[in-house]
Each structure stands twice: as structure tokens, then as C-alpha cells.
C-alpha positions in Angstrom: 1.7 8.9 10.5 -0.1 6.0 9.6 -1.0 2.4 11.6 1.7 1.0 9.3 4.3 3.3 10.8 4.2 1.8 14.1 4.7 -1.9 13.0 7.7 -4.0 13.3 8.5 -5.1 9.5 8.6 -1.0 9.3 10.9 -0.6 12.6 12.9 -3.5 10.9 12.8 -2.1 6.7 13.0 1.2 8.2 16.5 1.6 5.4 14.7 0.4 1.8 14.0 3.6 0.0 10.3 3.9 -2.3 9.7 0.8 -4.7 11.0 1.1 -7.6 11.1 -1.5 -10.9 15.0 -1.6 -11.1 15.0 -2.4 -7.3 16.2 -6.2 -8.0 19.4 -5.5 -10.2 20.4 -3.1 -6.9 20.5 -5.7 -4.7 17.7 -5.8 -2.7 16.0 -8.9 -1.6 12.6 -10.2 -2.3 11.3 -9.0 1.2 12.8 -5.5 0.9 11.2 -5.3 -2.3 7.7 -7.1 -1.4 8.0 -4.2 1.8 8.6 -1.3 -0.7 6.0 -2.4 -3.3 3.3 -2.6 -0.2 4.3 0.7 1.3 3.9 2.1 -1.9 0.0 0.5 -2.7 -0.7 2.0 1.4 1.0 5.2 0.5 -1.2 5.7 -3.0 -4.4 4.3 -1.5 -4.4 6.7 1.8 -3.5 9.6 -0.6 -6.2 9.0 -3.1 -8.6 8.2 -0.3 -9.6 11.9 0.6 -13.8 11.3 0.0 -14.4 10.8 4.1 -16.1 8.0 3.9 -13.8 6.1 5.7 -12.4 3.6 2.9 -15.6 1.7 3.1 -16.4 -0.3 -0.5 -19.7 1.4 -2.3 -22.4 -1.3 -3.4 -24.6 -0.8 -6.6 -27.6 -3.6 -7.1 -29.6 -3.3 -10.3 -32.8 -6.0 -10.1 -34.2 -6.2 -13.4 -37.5 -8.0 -13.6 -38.4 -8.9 -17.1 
């Protein structure tokens, strides 16, 4: 159970199913969809992020001195 869980647009959107592209011609409104489309990126991004580092962005700097 994540953070996300525990929030009040979730209490409130607790009835919109996963985001799906057809979800506009079913009659949901922008909200329920924008809801749906976010829990779907937090969904995908906590299940990818299984390295342990704690979701912290990795920094690369090349100096090239010519």
C-alpha cells in the first residue's frame, strides 16, 4: 500500500477502474481520467523501481579538456 493510497482524491476516485485510451467515449470525466492515467504512471514507476536505491535520479558528468 502506497502514500498515494491514503490520499483524499483516492478516498474520493476510489470507483474509476485502471486508465485505459477508450476511457472518454465511456463516460468518464477529465478528472477521472487525469486520476486513472496518474495512478497508472505511480503504479508502473513503483513496479519498475525494484534497484533499492530509493528512486533517487543517477548523475553522469563527462569533463573533456581539449
Amino acid at each position: 500500500m502506497s502514500v498515494f493510497d491514503d490520499s483524499l482524491a483516492f478516498q474520493t476516485m476510489r470507483h474509476v477502474p485502471e486508465y485505459y485510451p477508450e476511457m472518454c467515449y465511456d463516460g468518464f470525466s477529465p478528472e477521472e481520467i487525469m486520476f486513472a492515467a496518474h495512478k497508472k504512471i505511480l503504479d508502473d514507476y513503483e513496479a519498475n523501481n525494484d534497484d533499492g536505491d530509493g528512486g533517487e535520479p543517477e548523475f553522469h558528468l563527462v569533463i573533456e579538456v581539449k
